[in-house]
matplotlib code that plots the C-alpha trace (Angstrom):
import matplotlib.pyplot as plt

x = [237.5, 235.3, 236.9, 234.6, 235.6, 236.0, 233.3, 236.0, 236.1, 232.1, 231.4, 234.9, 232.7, 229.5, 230.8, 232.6, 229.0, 226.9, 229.6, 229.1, 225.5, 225.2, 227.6, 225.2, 222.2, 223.9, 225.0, 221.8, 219.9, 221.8, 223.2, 220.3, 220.3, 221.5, 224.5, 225.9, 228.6, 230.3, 233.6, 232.0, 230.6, 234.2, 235.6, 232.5, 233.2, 237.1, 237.5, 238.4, 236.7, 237.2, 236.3, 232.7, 232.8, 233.5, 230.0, 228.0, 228.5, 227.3, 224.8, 221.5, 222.0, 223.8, 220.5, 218.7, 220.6, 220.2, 216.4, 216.1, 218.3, 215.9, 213.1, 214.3, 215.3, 211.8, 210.3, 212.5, 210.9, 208.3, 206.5, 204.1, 206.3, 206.5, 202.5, 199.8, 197.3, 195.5, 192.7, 192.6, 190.9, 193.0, 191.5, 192.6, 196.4, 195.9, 195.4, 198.4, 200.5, 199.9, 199.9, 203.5, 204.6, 203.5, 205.1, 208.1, 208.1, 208.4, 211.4, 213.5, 211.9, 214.8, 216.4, 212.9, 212.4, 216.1, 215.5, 212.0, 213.6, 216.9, 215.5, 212.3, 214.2, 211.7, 212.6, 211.5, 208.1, 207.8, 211.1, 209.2, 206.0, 206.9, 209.4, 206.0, 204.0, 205.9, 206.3, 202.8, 201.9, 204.1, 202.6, 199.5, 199.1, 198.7, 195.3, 192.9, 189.9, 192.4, 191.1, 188.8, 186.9, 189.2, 192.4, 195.0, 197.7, 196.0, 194.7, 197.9, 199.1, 195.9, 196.8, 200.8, 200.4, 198.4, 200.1, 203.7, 201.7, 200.4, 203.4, 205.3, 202.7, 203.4, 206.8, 206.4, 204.2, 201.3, 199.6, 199.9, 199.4, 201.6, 202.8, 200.5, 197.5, 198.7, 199.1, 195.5, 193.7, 195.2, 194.8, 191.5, 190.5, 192.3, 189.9, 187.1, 188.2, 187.9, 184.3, 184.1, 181.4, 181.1, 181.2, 184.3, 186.2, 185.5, 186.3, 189.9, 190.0, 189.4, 191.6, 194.5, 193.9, 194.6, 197.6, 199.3, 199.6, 200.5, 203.4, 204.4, 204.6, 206.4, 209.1, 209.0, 210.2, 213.6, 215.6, 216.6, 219.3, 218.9, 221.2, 218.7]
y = [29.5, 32.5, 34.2, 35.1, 37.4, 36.6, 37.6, 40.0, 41.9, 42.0, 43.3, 46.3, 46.8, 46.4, 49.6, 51.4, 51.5, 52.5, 55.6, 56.6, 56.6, 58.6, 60.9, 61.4, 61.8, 64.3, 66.3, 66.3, 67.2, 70.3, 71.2, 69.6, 67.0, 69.1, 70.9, 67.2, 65.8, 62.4, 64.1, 65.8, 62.7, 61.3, 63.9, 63.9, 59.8, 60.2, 58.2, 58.6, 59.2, 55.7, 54.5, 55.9, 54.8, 51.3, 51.5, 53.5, 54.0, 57.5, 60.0, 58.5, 55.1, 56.8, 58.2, 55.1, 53.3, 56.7, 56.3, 52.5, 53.2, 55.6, 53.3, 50.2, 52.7, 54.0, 50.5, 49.2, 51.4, 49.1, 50.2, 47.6, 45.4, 46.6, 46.6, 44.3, 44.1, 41.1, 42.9, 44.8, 44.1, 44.2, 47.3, 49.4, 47.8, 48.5, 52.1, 52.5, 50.9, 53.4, 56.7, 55.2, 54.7, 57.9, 59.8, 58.5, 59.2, 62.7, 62.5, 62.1, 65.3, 67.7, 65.1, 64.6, 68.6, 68.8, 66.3, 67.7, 70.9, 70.4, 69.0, 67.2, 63.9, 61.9, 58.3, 59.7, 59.2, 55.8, 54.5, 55.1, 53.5, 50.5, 49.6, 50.4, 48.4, 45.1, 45.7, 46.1, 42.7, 40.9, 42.7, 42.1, 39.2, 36.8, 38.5, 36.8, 39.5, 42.6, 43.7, 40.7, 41.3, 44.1, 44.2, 44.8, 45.8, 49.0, 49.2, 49.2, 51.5, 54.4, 53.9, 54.8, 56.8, 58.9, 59.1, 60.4, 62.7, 64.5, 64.3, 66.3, 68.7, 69.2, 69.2, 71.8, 74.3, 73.5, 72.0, 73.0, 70.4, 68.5, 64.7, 63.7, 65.5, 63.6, 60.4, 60.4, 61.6, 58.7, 56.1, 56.8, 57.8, 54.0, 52.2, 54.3, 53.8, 50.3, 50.7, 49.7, 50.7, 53.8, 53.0, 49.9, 53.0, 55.5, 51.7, 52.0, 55.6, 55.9, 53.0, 54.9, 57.2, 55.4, 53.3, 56.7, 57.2, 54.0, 54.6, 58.2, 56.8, 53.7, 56.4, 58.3, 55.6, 55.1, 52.7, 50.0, 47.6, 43.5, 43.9, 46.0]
z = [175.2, 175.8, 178.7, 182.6, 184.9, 188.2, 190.7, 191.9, 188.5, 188.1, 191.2, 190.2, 187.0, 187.9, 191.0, 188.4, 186.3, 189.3, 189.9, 186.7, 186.3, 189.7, 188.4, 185.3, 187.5, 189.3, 186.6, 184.9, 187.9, 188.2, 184.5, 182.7, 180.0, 177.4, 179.3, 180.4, 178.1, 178.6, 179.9, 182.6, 183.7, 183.4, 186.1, 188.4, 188.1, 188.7, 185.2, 181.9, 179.4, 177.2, 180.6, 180.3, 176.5, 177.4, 179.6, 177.2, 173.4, 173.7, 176.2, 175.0, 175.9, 179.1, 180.1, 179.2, 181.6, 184.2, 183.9, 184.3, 187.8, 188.9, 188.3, 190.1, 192.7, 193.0, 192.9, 195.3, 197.7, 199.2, 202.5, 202.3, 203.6, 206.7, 206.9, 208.6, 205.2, 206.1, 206.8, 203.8, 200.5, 197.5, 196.1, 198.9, 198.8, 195.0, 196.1, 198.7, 195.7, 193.3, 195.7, 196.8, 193.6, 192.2, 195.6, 194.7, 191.5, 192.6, 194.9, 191.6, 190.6, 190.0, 187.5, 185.8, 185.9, 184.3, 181.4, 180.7, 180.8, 178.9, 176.0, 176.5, 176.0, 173.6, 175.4, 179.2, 179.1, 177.4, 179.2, 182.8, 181.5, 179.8, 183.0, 185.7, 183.2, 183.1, 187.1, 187.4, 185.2, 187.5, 190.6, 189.7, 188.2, 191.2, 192.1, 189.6, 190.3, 189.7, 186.0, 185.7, 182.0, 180.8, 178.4, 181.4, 178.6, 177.4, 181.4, 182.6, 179.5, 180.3, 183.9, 183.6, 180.7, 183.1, 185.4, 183.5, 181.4, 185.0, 186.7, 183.8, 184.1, 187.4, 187.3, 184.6, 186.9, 184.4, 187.6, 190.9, 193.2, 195.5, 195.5, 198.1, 195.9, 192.2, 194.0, 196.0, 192.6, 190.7, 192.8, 192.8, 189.4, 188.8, 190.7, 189.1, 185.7, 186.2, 186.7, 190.6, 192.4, 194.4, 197.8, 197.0, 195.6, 198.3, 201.0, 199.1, 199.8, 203.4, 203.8, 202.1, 204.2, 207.4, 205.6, 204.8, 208.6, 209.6, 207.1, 208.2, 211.5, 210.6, 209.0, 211.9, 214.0, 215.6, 214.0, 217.1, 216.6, 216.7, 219.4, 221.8]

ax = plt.figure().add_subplot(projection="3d")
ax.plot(x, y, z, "-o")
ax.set_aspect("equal")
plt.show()
């Protein structure tokens, strides 16, 4: 009989993953990819090493598992939920998506930075886009007029191989240009490429625009309890 841990002992290993792969992020944000060996992640983990072994079979697939973290975290990160878009066409909450998605992005920036800078780890790039592409199918998919008469694979590939390529750029000082800058440009250059017309993209745009503050301010906010 195959043996099943209880739900005690899933939810011990499944904490005793996420220490470690927080450990590793740490690490590599400040030593870089290169610098970080599996026993340092063991001490900054408070484990041993056949611990981490047991998790990963060695720093690649570590990483792997580091980057997929990162991206649910990022994705996870949904303001439009705490938005009114009723009055909104679907263009313009297309637009809001991407520009917070492409924001956040760069919160994990010193980690990014270190890996780009560490070794240029050949599995980065197309880690992060394949996991925003199959997030952006499913997204997506429930608006029938969203890429109506083109391929959305290779849409969806141009868009997110985009918008990596830039952000390494900018992570790299090759561009100088802030979040908020990267994320405006692609949103719209998106809704461009997709060959909308001129005053729906620039609609989407001003939109944005007015969504952005509605969020800032929504961040700003106290936090009240149920209680009050």
């Amino acid at each position: 009989m195959a043996y099943r841990r209880s739900a005690f002992m899933e939810e011990r290993v499944s904490r005793r993953k996420r220490q470690m792969i927080k450990a590793a992020e740490e690490l590599i944000s400040e030593n870089g990819y290169k610098a970080t060996t599996m026993q340092d992640v063991a001490r900054k983990a408070g484990t041993s090493i056949g611990n981490v072994y047991f998790y990963f079979s060695n720093k690649d697939e570590m990483v792997m598992e580091v980057i997929d973290h990162l991206c649910e975290e990022i994705w996870a990160e949904d303001d439009l939920e705490k938005l009114d878009l009723e009055a909104y066409p679907h263009y313009s909450i297309e637009a809001l998506d991407d520009y917070l998605k492409i924001t956040a992005l760069f919160k994990k920036k010193h980690f990014a930075r270190a890996i780009l800078g560490g070794a240029t780890y050949p599995g980065f790039r197309d880690r992060i886009i394949r996991f925003f592409e199959e997030k952006a199918v499913d997204r997506y998919s429930k608006y029938s007029d969203f890429y109506k008469g083109v391929d959305r694979e290779l849409a969806f590939a141009c868009h997110f191989g985009s918008v990596v390529n830039v952000m390494m750029k900018v992570l790299q000082e090759e561009l100088d240009r802030s979040p908020q800058e990267v994320g405006k440009f692609l949103a719209r250059w998106k809704l461009q490429a997709r060959g909308l017309q001129a005053d729906v993209v620039d609609r989407a745009m001003n939109d944005l625009e007015t969504l952005i503050l509605q969020i800032e301010s929504s961040r700003k906010a106290p936090v009240t309890s149920s209680s009050e």
